[in-house]
C-alpha positions as a Markdown table, in Angstrom:
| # | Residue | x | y | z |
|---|---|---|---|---|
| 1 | Unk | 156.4 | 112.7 | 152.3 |
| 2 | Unk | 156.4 | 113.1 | 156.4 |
| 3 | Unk | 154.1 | 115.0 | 158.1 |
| 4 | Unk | 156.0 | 118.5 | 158.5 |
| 5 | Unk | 154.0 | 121.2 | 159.9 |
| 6 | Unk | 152.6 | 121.0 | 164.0 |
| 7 | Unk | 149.3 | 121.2 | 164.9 |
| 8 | Unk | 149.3 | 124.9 | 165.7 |
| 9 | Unk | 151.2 | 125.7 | 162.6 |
| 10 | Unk | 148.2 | 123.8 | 161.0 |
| 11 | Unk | 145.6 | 125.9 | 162.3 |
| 12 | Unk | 146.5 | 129.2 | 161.2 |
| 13 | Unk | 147.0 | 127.5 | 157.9 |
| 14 | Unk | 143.5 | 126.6 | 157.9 |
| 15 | Unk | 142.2 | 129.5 | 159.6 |
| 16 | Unk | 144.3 | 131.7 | 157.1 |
| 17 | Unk | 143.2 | 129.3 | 153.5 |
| 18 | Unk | 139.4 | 129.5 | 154.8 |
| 19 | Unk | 140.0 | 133.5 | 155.0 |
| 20 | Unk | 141.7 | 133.7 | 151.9 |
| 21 | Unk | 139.0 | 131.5 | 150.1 |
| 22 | Unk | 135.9 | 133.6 | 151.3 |
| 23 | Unk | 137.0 | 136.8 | 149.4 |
| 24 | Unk | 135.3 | 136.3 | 146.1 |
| 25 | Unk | 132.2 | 136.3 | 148.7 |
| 26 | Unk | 133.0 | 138.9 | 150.2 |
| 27 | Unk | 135.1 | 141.6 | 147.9 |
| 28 | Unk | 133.4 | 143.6 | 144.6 |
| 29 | Unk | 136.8 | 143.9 | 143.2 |
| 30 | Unk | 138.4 | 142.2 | 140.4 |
| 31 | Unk | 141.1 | 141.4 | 142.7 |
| 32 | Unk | 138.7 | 139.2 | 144.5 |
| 33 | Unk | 139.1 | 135.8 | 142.9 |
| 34 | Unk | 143.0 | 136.5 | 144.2 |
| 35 | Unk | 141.4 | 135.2 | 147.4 |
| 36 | Unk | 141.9 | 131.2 | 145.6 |
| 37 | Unk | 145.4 | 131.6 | 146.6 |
| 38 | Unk | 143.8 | 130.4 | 150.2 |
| 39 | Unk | 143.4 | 126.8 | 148.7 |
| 40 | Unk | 147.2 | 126.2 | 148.7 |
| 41 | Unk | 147.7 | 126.7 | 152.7 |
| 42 | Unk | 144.2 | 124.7 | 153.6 |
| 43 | Unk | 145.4 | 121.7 | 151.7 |
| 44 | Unk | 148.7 | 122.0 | 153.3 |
| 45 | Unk | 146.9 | 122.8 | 156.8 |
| 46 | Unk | 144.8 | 119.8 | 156.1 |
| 47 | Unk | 147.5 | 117.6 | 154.7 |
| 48 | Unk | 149.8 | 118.3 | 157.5 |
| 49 | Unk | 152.5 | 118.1 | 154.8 |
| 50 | Unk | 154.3 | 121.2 | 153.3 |
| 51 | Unk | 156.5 | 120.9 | 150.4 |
| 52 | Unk | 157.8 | 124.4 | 150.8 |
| 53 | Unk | 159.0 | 123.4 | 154.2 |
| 54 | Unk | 160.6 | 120.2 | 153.0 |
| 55 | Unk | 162.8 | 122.1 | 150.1 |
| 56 | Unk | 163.6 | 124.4 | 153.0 |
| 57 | Unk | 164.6 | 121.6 | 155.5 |
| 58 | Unk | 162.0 | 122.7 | 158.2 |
| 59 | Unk | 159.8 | 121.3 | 160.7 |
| 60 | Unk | 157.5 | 122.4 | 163.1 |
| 61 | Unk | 156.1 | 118.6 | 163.8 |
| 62 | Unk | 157.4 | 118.2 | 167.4 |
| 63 | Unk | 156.6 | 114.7 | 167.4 |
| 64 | Unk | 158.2 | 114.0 | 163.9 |
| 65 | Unk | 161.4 | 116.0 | 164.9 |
| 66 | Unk | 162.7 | 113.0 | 166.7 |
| 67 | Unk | 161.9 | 110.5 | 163.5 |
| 68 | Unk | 165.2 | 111.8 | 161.2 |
């Protein structure tokens, strides 16, 4: 799979999956351990690669725009 998702798009996925991931630190709650949802857009932000953005025919690689 192409690379899919630009560099800024990238790091507010990773900024966002770190968040996400600290809750069950953070968060007495049962709803805490929701916060492993965060693992999803830091592998994607790490990755660079977005499956949901494939399916959807999207792109926000400006260097990968000109490749298709």
């Amino acid at each position: 799979m192409k690379i899919n998702v630009g560099n800024f798009d990238r790091l507010v996925r990773i900024v966002i999956g770190l968040v996400l991931i600290s809750l069950p630190f953070w968060l007495e709650s049962p709803w805490r351990w929701l916060g492993l949802i965060g693992v999803m857009p830091l592998f994607t932000g790490l990755a660079g690669r977005c499956p949901g953005y494939r399916l959807l025919g999207l792109n926000t690689c400006p260097v990968r725009k000109s490749d298709e």
